[in-house]
C-alpha positions as CSV (number, residue, x, y, z in Angstrom):
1,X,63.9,137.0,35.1
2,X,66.2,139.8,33.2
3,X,69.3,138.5,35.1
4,X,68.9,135.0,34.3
5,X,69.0,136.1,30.9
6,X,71.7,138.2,32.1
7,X,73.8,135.6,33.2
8,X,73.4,133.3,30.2
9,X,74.4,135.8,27.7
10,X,77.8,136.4,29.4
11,X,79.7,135.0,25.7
12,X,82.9,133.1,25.4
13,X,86.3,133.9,26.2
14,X,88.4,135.4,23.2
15,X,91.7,133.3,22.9
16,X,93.1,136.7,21.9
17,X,92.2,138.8,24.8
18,X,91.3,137.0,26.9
19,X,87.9,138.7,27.9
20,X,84.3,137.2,27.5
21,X,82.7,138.5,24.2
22,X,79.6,137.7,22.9
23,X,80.4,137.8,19.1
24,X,82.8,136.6,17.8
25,X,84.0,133.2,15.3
26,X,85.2,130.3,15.9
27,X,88.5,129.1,14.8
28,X,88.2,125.2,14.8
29,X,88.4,124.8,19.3
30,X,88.9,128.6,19.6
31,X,87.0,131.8,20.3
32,X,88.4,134.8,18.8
33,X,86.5,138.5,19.3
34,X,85.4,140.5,16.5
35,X,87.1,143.2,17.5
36,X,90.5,140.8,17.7
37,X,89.4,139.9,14.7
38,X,89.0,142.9,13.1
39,X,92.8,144.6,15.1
40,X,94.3,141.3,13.4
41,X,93.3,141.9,9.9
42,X,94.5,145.5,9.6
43,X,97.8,144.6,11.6
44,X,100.9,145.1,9.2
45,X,103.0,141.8,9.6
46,X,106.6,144.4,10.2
47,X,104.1,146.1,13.8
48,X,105.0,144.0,17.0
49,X,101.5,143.4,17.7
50,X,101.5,140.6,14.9
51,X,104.1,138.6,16.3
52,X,101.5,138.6,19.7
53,X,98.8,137.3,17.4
54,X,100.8,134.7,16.0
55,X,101.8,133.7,19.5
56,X,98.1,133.2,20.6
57,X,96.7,131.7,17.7
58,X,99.5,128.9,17.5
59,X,97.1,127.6,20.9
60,X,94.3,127.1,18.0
61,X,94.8,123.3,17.0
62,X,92.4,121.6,14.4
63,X,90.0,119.2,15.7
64,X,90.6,115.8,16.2
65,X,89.0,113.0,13.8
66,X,87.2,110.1,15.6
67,X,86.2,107.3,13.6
């Protein structure tokens, strides 16, 4: 029984790193990692690492509106 539970708790996968987390937010149709989330807010905008952030978030479109 465990690894049925087990198996359903795997997470999402973070459109940051690209590894299954289980907590994390959601960015309109995106999945991003706390701990993404957490490397993104303390990165200064002059350290390479936030042009990579800025890469992968531009595949974070808003939701479309059916009416």
């Amino acid at each position: 029984m465990s690894s049925l539970i087990t198996e359903r708790n795997i997470g999402e996968t973070c459109v940051i790193c690209e590894e299954q987390k289980q907590r994390g937010i959601h960015l309109y149709t995106k999945f991003i990692c706390t701990d993404c989330e957490k490397d993104m807010i303390q990165t200064e905008t002059n350290d390479p690492k936030y042009l990579y952030y800025l890469k992968k978030l531009r595949s974070v479109t808003t939701p479309e509106i059916y009416s």
